[in-house]
Backbone atoms as SQL, in Angstrom:
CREATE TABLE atoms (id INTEGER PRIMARY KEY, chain TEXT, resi INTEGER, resn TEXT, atom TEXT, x REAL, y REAL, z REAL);
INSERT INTO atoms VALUES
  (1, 'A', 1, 'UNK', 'N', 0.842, -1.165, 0.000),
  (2, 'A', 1, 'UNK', 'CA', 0.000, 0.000, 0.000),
  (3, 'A', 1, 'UNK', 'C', 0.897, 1.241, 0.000),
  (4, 'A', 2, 'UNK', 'N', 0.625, 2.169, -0.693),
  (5, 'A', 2, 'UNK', 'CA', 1.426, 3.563, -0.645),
  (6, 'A', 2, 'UNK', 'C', 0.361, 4.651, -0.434),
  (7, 'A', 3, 'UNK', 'N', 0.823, 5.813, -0.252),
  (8, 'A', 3, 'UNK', 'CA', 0.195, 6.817, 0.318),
  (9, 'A', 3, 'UNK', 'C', 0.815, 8.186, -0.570),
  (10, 'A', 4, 'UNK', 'N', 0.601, 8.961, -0.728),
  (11, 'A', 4, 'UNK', 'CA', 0.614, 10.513, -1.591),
  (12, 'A', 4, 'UNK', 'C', 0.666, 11.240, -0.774),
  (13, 'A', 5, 'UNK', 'N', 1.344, 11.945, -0.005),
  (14, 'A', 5, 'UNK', 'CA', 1.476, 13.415, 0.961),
  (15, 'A', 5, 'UNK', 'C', 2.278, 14.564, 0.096),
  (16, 'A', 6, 'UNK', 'N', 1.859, 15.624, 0.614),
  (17, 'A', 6, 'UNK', 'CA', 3.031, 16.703, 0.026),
  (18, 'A', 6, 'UNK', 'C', 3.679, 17.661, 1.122),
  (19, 'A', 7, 'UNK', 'N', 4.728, 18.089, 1.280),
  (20, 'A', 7, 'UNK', 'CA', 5.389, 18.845, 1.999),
  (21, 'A', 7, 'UNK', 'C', 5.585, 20.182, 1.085),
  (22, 'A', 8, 'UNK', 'N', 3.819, 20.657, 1.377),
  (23, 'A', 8, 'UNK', 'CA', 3.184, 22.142, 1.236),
  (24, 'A', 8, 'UNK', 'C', 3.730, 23.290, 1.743),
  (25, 'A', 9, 'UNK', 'N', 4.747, 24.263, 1.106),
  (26, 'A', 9, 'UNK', 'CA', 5.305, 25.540, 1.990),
  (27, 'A', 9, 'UNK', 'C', 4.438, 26.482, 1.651),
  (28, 'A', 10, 'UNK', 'N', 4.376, 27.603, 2.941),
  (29, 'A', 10, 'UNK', 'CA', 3.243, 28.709, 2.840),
  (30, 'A', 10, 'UNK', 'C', 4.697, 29.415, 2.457),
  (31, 'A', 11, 'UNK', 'N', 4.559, 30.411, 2.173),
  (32, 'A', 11, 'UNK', 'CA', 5.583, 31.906, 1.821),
  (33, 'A', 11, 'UNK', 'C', 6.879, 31.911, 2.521),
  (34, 'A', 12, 'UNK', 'N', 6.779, 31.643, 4.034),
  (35, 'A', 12, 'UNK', 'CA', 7.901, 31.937, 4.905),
  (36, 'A', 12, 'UNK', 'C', 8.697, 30.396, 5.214),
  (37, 'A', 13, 'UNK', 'N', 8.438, 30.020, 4.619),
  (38, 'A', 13, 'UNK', 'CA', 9.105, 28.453, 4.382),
  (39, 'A', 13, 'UNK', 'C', 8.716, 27.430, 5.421),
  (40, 'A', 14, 'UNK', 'N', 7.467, 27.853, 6.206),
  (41, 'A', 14, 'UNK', 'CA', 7.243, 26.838, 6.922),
  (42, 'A', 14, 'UNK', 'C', 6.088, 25.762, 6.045),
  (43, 'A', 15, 'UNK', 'N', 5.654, 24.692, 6.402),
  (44, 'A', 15, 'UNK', 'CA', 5.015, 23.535, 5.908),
  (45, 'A', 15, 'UNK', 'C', 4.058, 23.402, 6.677),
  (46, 'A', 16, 'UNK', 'N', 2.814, 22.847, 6.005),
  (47, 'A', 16, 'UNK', 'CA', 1.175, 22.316, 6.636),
  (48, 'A', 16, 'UNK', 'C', 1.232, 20.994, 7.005),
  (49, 'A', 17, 'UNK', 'N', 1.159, 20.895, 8.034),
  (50, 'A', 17, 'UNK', 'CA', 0.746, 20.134, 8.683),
  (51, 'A', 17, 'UNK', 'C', -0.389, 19.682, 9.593),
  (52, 'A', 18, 'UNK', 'N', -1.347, 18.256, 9.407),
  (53, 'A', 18, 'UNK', 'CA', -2.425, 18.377, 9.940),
  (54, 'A', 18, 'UNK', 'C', -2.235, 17.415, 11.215),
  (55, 'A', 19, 'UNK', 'N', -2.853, 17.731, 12.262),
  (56, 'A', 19, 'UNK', 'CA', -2.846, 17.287, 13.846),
  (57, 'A', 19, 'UNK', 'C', -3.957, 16.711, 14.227),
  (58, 'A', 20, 'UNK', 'N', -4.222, 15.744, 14.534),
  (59, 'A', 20, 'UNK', 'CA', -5.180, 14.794, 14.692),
  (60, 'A', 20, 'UNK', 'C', -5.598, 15.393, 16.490),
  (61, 'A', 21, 'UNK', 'N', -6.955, 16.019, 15.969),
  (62, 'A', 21, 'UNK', 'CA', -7.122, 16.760, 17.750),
  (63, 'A', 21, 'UNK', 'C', -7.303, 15.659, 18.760),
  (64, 'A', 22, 'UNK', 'N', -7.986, 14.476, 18.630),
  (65, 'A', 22, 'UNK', 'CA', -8.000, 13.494, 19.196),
  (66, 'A', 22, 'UNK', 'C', -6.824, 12.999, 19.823),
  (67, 'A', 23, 'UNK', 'N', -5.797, 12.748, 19.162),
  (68, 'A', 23, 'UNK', 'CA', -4.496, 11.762, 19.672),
  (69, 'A', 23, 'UNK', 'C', -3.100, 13.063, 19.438),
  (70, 'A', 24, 'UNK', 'N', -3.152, 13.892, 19.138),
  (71, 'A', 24, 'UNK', 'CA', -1.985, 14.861, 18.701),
  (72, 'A', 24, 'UNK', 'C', -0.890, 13.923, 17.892),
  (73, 'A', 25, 'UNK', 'N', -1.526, 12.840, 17.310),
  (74, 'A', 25, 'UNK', 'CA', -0.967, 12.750, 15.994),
  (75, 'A', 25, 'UNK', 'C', -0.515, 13.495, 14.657),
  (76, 'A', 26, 'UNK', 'N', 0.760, 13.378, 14.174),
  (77, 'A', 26, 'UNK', 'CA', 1.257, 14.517, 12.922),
  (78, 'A', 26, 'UNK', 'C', 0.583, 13.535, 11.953),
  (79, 'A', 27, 'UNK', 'N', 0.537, 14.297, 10.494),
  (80, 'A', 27, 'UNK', 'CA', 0.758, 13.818, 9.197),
  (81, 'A', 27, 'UNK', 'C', 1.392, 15.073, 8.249),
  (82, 'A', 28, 'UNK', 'N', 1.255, 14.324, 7.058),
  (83, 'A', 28, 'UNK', 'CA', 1.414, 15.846, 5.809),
  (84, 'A', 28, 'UNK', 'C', 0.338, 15.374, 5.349),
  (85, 'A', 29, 'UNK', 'N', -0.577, 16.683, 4.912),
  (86, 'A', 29, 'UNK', 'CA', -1.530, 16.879, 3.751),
  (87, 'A', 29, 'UNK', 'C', -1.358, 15.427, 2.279),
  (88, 'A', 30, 'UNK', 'N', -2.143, 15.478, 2.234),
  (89, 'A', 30, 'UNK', 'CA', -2.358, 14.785, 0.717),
  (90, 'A', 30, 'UNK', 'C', -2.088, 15.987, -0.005),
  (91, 'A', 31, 'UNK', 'N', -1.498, 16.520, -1.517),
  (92, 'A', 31, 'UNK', 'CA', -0.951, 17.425, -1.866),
  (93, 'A', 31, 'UNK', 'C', -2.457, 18.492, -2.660),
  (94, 'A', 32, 'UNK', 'N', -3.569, 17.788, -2.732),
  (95, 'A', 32, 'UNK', 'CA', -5.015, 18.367, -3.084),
  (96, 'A', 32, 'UNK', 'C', -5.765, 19.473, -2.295),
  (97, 'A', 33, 'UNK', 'N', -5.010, 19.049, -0.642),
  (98, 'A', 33, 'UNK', 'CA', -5.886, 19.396, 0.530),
  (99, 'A', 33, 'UNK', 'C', -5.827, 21.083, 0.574),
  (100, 'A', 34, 'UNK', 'N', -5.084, 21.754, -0.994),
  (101, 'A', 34, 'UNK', 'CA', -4.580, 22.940, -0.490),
  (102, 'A', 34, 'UNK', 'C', -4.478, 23.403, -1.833),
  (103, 'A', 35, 'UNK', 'N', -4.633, 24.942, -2.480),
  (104, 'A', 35, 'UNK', 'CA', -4.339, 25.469, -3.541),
  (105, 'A', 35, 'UNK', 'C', -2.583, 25.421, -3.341),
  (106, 'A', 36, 'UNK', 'N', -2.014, 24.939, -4.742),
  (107, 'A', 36, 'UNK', 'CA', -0.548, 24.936, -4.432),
  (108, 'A', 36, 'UNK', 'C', 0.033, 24.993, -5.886),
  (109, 'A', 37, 'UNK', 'N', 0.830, 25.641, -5.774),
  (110, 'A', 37, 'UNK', 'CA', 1.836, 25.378, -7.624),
  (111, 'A', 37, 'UNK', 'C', 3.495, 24.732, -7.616),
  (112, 'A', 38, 'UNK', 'N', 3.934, 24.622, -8.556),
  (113, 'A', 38, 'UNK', 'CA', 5.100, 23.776, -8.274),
  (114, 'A', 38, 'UNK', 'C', 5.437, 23.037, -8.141),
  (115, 'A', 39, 'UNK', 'N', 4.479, 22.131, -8.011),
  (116, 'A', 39, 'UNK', 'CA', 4.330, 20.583, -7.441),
  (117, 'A', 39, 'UNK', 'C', 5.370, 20.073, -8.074),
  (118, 'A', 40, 'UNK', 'N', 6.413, 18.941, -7.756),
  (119, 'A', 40, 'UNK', 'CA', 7.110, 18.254, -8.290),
  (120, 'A', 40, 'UNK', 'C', 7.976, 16.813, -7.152),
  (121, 'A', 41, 'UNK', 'N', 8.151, 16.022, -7.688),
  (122, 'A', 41, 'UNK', 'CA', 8.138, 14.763, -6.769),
  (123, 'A', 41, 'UNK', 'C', 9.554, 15.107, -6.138),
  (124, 'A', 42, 'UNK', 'N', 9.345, 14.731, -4.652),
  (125, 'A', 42, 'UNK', 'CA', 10.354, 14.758, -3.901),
  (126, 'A', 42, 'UNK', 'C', 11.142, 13.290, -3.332),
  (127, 'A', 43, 'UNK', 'N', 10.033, 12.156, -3.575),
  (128, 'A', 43, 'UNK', 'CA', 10.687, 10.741, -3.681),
  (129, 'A', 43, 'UNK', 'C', 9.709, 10.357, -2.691),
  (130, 'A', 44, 'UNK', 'N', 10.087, 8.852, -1.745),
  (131, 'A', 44, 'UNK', 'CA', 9.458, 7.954, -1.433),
  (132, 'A', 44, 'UNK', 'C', 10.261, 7.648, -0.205),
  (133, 'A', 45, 'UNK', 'N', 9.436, 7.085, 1.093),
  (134, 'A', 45, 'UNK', 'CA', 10.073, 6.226, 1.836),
  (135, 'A', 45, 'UNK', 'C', 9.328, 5.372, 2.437),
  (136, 'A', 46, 'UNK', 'N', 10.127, 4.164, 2.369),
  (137, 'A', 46, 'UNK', 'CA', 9.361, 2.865, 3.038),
  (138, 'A', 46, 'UNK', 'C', 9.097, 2.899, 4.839),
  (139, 'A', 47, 'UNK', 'N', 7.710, 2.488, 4.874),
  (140, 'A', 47, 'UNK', 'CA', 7.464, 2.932, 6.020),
  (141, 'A', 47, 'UNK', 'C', 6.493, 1.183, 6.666),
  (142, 'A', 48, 'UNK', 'N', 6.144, 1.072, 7.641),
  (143, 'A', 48, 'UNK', 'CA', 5.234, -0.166, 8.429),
  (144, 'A', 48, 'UNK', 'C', 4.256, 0.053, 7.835),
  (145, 'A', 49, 'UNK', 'N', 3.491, 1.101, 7.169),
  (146, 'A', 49, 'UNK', 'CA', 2.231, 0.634, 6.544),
  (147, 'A', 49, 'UNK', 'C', 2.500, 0.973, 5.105),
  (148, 'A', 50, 'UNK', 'N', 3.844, 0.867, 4.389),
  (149, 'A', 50, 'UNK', 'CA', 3.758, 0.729, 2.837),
  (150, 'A', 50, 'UNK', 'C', 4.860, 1.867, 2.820),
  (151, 'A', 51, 'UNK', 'N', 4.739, 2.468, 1.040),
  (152, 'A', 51, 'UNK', 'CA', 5.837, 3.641, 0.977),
  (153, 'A', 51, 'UNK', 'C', 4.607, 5.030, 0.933),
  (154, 'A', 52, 'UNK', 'N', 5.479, 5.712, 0.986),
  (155, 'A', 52, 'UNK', 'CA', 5.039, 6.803, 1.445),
  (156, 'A', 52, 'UNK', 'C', 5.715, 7.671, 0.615),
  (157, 'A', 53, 'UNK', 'N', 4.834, 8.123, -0.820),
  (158, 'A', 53, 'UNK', 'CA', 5.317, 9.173, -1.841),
  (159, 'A', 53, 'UNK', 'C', 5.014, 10.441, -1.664),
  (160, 'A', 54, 'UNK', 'N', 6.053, 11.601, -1.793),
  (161, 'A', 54, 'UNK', 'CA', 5.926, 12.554, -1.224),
  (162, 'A', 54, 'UNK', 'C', 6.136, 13.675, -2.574),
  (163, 'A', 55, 'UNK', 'N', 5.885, 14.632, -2.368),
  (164, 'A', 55, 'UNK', 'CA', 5.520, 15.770, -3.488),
  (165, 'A', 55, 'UNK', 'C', 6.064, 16.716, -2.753),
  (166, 'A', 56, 'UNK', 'N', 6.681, 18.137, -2.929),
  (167, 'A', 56, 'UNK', 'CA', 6.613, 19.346, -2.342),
  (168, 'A', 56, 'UNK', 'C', 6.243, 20.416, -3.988),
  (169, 'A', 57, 'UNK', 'N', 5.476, 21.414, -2.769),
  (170, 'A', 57, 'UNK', 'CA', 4.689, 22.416, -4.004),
  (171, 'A', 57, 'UNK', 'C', 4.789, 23.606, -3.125),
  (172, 'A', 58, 'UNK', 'N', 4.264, 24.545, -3.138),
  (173, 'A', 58, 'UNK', 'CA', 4.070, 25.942, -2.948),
  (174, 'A', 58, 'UNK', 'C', 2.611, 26.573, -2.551),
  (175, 'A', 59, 'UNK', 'N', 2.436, 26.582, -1.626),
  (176, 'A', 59, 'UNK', 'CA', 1.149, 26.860, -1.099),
  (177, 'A', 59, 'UNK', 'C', 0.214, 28.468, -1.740),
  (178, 'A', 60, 'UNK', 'N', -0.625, 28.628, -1.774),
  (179, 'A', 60, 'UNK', 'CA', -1.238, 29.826, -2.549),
  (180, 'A', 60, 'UNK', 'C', -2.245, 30.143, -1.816),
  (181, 'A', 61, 'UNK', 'N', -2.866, 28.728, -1.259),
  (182, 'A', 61, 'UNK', 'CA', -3.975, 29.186, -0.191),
  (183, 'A', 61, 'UNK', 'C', -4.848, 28.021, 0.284),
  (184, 'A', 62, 'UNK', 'N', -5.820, 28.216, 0.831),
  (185, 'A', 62, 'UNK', 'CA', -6.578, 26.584, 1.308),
  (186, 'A', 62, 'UNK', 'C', -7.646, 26.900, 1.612),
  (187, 'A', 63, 'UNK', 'N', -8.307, 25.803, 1.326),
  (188, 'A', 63, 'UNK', 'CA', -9.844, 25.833, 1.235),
  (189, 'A', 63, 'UNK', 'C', -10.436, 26.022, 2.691),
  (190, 'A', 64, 'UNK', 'N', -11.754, 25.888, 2.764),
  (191, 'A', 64, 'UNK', 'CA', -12.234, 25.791, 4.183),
  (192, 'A', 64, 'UNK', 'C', -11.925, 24.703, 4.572),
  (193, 'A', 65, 'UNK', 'N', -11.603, 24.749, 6.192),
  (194, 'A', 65, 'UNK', 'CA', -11.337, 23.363, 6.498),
  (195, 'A', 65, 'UNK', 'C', -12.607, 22.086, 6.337),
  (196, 'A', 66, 'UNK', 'N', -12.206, 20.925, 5.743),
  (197, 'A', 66, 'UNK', 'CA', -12.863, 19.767, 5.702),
  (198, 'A', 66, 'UNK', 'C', -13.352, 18.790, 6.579),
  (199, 'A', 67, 'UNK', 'N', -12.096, 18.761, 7.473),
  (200, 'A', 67, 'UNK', 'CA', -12.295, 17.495, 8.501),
  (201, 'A', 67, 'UNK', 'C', -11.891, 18.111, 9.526),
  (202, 'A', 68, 'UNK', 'N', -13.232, 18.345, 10.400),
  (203, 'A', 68, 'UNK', 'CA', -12.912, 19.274, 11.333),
  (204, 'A', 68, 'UNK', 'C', -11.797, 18.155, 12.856),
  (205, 'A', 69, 'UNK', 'N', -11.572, 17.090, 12.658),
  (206, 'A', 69, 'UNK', 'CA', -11.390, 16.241, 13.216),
  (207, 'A', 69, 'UNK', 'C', -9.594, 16.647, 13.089),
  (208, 'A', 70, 'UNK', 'N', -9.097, 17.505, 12.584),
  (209, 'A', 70, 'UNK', 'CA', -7.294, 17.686, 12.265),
  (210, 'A', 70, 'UNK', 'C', -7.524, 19.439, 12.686),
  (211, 'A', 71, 'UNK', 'N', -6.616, 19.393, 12.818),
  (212, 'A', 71, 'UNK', 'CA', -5.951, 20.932, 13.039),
  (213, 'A', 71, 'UNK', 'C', -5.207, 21.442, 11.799),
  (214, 'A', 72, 'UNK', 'N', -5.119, 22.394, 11.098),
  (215, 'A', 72, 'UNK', 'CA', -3.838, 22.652, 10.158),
  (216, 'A', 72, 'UNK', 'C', -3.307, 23.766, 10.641),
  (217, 'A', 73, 'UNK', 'N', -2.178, 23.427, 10.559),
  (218, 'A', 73, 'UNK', 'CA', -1.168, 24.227, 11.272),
  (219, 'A', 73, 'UNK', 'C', 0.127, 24.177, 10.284),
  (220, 'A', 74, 'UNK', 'N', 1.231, 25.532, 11.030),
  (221, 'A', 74, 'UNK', 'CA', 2.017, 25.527, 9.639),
  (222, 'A', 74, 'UNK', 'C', 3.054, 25.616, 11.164),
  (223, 'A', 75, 'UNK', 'N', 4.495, 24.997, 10.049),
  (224, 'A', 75, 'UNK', 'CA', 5.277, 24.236, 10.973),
  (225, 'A', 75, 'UNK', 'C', 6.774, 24.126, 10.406),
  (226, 'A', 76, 'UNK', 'N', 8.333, 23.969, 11.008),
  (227, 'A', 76, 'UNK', 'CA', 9.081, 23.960, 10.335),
  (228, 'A', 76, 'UNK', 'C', 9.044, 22.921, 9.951),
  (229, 'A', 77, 'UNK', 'N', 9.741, 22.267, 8.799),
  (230, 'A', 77, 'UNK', 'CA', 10.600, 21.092, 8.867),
  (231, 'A', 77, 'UNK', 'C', 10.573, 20.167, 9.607),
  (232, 'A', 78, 'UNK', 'N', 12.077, 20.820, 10.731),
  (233, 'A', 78, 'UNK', 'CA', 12.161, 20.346, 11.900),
  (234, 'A', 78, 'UNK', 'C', 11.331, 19.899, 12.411),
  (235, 'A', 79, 'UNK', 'N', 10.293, 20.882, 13.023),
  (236, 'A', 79, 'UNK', 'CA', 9.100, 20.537, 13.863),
  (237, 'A', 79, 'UNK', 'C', 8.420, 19.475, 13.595),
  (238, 'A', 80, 'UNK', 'N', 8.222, 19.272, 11.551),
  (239, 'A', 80, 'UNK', 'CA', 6.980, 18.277, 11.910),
  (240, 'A', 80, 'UNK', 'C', 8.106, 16.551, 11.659),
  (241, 'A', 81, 'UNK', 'N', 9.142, 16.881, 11.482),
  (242, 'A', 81, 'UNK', 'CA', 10.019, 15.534, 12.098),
  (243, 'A', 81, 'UNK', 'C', 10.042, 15.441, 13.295),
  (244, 'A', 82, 'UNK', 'N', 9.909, 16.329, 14.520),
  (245, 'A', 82, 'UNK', 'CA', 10.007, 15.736, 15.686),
  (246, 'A', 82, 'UNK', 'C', 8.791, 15.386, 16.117),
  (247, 'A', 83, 'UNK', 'N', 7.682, 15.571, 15.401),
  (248, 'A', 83, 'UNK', 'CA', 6.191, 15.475, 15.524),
  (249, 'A', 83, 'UNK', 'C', 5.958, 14.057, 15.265),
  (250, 'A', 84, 'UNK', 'N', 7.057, 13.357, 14.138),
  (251, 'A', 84, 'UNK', 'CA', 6.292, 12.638, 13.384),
  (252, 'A', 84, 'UNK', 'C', 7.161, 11.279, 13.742),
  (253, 'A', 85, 'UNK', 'N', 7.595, 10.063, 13.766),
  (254, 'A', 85, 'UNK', 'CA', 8.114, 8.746, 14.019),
  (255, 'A', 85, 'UNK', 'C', 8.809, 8.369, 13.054),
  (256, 'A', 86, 'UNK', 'N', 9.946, 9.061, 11.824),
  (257, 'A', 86, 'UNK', 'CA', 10.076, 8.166, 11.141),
  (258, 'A', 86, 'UNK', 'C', 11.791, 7.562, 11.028),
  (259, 'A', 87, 'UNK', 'N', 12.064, 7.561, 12.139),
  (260, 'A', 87, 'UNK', 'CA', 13.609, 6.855, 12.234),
  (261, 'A', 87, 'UNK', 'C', 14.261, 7.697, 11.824),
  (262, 'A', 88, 'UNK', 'N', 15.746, 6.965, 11.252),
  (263, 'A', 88, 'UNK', 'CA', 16.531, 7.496, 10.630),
  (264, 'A', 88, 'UNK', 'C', 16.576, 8.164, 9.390),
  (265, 'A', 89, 'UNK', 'N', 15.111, 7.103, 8.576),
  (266, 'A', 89, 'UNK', 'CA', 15.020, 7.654, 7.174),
  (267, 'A', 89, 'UNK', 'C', 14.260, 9.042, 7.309),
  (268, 'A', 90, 'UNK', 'N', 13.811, 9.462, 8.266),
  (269, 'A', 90, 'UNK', 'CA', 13.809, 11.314, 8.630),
  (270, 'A', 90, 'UNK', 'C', 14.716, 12.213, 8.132),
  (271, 'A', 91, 'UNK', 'N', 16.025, 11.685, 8.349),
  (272, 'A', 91, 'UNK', 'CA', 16.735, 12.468, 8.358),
  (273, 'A', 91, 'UNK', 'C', 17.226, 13.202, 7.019),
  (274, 'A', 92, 'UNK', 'N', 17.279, 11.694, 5.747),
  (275, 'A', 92, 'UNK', 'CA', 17.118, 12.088, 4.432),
  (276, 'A', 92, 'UNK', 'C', 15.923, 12.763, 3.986),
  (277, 'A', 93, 'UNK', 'N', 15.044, 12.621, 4.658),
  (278, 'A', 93, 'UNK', 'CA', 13.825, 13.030, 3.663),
  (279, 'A', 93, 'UNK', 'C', 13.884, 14.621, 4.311),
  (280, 'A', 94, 'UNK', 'N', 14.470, 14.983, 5.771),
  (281, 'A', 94, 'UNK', 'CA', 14.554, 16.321, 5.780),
  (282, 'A', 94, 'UNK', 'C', 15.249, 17.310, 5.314),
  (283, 'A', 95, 'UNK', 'N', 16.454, 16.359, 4.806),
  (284, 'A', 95, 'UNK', 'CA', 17.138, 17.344, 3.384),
  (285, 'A', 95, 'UNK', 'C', 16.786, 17.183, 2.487),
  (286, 'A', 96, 'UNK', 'N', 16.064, 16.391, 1.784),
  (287, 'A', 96, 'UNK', 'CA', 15.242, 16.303, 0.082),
  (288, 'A', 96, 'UNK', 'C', 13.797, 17.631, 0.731),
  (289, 'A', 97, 'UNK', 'N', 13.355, 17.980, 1.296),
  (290, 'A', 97, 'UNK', 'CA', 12.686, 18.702, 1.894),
  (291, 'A', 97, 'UNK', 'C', 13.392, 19.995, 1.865),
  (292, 'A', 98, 'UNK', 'N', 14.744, 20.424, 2.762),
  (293, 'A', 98, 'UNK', 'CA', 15.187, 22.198, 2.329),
  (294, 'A', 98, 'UNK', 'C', 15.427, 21.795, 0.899),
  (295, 'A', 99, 'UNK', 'N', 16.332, 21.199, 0.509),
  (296, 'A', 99, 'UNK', 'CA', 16.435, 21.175, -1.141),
  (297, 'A', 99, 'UNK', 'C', 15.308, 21.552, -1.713),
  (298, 'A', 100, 'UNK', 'N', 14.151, 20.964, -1.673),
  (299, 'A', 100, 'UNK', 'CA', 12.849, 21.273, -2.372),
  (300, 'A', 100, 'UNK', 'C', 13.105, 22.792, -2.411),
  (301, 'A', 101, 'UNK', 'N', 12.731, 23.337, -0.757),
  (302, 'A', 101, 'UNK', 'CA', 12.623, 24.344, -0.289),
  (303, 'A', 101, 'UNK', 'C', 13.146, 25.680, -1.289),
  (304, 'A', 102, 'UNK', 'N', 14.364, 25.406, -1.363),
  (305, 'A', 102, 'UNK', 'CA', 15.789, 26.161, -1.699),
  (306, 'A', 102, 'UNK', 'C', 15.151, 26.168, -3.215),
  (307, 'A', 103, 'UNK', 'N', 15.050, 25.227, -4.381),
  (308, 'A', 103, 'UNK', 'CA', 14.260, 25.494, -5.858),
  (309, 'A', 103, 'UNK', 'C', 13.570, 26.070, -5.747),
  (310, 'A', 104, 'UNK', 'N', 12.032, 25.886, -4.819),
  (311, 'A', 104, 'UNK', 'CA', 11.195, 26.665, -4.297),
  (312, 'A', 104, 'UNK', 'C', 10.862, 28.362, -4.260),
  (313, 'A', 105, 'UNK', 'N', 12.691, 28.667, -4.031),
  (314, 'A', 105, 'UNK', 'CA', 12.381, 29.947, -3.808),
  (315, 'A', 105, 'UNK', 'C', 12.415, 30.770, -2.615),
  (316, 'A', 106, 'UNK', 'N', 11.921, 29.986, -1.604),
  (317, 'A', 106, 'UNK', 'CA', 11.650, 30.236, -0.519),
  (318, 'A', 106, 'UNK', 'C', 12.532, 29.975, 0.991),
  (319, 'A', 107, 'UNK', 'N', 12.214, 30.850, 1.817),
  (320, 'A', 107, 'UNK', 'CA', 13.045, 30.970, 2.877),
  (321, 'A', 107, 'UNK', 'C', 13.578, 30.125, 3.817),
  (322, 'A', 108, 'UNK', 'N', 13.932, 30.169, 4.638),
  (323, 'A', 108, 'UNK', 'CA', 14.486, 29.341, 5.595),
  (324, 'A', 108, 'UNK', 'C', 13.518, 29.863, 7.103),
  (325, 'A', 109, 'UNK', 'N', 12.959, 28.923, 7.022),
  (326, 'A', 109, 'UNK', 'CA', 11.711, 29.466, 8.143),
  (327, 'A', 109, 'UNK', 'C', 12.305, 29.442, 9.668),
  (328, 'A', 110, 'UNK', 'N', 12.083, 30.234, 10.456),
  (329, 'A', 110, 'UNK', 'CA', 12.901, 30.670, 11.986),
  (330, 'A', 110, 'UNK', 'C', 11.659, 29.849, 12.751),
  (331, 'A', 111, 'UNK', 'N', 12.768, 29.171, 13.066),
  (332, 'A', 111, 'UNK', 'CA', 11.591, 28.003, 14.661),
  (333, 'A', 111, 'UNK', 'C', 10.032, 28.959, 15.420),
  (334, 'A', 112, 'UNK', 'N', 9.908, 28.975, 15.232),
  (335, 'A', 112, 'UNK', 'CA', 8.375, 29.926, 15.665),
  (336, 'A', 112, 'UNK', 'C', 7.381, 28.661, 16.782),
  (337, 'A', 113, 'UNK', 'N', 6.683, 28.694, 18.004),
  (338, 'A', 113, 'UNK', 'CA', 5.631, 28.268, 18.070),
  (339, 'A', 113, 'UNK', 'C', 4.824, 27.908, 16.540),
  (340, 'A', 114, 'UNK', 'N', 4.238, 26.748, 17.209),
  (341, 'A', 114, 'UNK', 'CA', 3.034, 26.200, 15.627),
  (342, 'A', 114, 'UNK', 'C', 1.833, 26.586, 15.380),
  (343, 'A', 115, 'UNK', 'N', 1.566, 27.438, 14.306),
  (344, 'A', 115, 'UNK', 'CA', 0.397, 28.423, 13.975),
  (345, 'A', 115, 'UNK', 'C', -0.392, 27.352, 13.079),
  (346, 'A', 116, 'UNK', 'N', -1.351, 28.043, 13.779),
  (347, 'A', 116, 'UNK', 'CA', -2.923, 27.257, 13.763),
  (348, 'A', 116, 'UNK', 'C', -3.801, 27.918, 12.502),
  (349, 'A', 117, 'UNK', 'N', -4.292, 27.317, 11.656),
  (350, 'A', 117, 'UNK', 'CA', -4.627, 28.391, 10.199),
  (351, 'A', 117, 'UNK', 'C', -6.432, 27.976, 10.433),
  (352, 'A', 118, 'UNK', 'N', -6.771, 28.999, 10.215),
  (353, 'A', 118, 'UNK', 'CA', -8.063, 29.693, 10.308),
  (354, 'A', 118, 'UNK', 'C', -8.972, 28.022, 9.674),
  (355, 'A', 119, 'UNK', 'N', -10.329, 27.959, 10.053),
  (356, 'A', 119, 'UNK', 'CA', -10.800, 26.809, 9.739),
  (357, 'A', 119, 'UNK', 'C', -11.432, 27.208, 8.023),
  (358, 'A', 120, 'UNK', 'N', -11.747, 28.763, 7.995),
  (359, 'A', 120, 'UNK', 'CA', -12.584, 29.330, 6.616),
  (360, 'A', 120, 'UNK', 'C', -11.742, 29.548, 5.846),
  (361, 'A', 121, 'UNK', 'N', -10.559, 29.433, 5.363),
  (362, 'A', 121, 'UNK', 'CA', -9.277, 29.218, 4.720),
  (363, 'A', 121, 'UNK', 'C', -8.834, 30.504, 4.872),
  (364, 'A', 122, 'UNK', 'N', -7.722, 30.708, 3.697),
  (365, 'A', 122, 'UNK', 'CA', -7.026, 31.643, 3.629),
  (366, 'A', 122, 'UNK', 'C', -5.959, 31.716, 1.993),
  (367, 'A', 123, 'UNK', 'N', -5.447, 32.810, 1.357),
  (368, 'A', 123, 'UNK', 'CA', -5.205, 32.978, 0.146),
  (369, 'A', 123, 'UNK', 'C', -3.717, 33.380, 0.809),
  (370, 'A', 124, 'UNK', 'N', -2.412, 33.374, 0.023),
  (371, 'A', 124, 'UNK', 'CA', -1.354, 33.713, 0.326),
  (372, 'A', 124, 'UNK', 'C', -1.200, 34.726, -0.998);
């Protein structure tokens, strides 16, 4: 089984991430969950429930929230690796991630508390 996420940057180079209010579980977005341009494949990693193909794109803006059951929140990098369980192979996928970043365009986002994005969306 594989899975489709994207590592979505808003402007200031941080990434969307959704939080499961129930369990404060991380994920990344499916790369749809959000107006975005740029899209282009960032690779794959094998994970306990299959691989896990990943995209990074450029955020523009996001719809109303859907599932009121997640939080979206925008987040470094960093942050949503320490959020998230994935070993060692973290560590590559968090440099195929600034790399993205860096084509992208976009900044090098400063550790900030994790901002919480409006449930009625928002346009960048």
């Amino acid at each position: 089984m594989s899975d489709l996420t994207g590592w979505l940057f808003a402007p200031d180079g941080r990434v969307l991430v959704l939080i499961a209010r129930a369990t404060g579980a991380a994920r990344l977005p499916h790369p749809d969950a959000a107006a975005a341009t740029g899209s282009a494949p960032l690779g794959y990693r094998d994970g306990e429930a299959g691989v896990h193909v990943r995209v990074a794109a450029r955020l523009t803006g996001l719809p109303p929230a859907a599932d009121p059951a997640y939080a979206r929140l925008l987040a470094t990098p960093e942050q949503v690796r320490e959020l998230s369980d994935w070993g060692p192979a973290g560590e590559d996928e968090l440099a195929a991630v600034h790399a993205a970043r860096a084509r992208l365009g976009l900044p090098v986002p400063a550790r900030t508390p994790l901002t919480e994005l409006p449930d009625e969306g928002l346009r960048w």
